[in-house]
N, C-alpha and C positions, 0 to 999 in steps of 0.2 A: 366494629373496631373503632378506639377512638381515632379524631385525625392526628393529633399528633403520635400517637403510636404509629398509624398510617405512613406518616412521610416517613419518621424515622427507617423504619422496615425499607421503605422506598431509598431514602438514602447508605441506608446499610450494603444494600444492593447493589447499585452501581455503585460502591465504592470497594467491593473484590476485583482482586485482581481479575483480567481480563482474560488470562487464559484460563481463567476456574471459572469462568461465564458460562463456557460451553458445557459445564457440567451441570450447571444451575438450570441450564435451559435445553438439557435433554439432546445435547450434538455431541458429534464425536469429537473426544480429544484431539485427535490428529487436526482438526479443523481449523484451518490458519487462519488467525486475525487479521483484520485488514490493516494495513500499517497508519499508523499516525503521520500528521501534517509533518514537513520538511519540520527540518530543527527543533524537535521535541524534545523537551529536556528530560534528563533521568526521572524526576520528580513527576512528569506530566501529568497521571491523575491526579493529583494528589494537589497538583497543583491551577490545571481546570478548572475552570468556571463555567463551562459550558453553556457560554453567551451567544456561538452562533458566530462572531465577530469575523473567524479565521476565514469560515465559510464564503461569508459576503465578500469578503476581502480578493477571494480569488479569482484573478483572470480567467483562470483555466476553467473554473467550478467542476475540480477535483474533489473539495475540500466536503463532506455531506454530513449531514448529524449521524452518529452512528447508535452503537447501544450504549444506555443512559446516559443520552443526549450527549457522548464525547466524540471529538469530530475524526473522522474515518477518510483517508483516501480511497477514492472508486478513480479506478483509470479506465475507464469503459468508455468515458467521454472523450478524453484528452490525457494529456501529460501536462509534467511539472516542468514549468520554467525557471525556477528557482527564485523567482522575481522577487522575493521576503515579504510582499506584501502580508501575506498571516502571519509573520513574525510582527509587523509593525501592528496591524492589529489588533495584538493579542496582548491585553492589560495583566491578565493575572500573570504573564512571564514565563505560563509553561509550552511557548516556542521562544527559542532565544537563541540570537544569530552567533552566543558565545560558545554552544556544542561544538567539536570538531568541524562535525560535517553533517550534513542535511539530515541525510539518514542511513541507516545502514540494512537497505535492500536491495537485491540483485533478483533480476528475470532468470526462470528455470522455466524450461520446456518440456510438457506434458506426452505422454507417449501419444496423444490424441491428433499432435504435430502431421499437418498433409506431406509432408516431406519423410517422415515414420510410416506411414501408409504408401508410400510410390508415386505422388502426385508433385512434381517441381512444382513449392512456392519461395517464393523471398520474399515477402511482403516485409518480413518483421527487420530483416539483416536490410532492405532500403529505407525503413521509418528510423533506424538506429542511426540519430546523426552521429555517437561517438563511436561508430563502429566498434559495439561489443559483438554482434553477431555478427560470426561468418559463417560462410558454408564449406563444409570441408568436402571432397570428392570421396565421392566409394564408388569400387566397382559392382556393378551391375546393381546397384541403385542411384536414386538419385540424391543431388548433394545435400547432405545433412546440416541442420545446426545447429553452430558452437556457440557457446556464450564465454566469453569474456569476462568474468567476475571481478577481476581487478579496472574493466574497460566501463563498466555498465557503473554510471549513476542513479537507475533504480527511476527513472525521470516516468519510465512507461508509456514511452510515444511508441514499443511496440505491441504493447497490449490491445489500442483497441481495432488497428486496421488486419487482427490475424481471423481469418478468416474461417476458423476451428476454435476459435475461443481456447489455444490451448495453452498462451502467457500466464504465469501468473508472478506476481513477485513478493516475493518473501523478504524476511525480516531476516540478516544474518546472527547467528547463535555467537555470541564471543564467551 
């Protein structure tokens, strides 16, 4: 194949949209994207340059190359401080501090939850400094948890100290 055919094809590629990815590469539709860097603008692929900048830029190194090379939050390490520094970073404009708000995700809790199984934990309802998670009482279990969807800024400081891996945080549908 020639190379510029090559890249072309290559850039054809990552340039589908990101939830018809998982079709291209043989996953399940249901299969949740990882969310994009705080303050991604509507535009963001499109608008990507996929320089790597937002990456380096991060205190937290949240920030990871994801697929074709567009940068992906993993909160496995850490949470987001909001600190903008990938916004200041980021030359081509597609983070910019003029969106609403950071982003629009909220932590949901997996039935995998020790607390869904009968084992008292609160890890995730103590790493939540905005106290989105509480734990509600029930009887003859132990106390469950709630999330807060208007409380959670999607920041993920409870994602990596849960001890079931059963955070994960999504992208809200508007």
């Amino acid at each position: 194949m020639a190379p510029n055919l090559k890249s072309l094809l290559f850039e054809l590629t990552i340039a589908v949209d990101p939830s018809r990815r998982n079709l291209l590469f043989g996953r399940r539709p249901q299969t949740p994207m990882a969310p994009r860097p705080p303050w991604a603008s509507p535009a963001f692929f499109s608008l990507c340059s996929r320089c790597g900048d937002c990456a380096s830029a991060c205190p937290s190194q949240i920030i990871k190359v994801g697929d074709g090379g567009f940068p992906k939050v993993d909160f496995s390490h850490g949470e987001c401080t909001f600190c903008g520094d990938c916004v200041s970073a980021c030359q081509s404009k597609a983070l910019d501090t003029q969106v609403d708000s950071p982003w629009q995700i909220h932590a949901q809790i997996d039935a995998s939850c020790l607390a869904e199984r009968g084992v008292d934990c609160r890890i995730c309802g103590e790493a939540c400094d905005q106290q989105a998670i509480r734990f509600q009482l029930a009887v003859g279990k132990v106390a469950q948890p709630v999330i807060n969807t208007e409380q959670c800024t999607g920041c993920g400081a409870c994602v990596a100290p849960c001890p079931s891996n059963s955070i994960r945080l999504l992208e809200l549908i508007t």
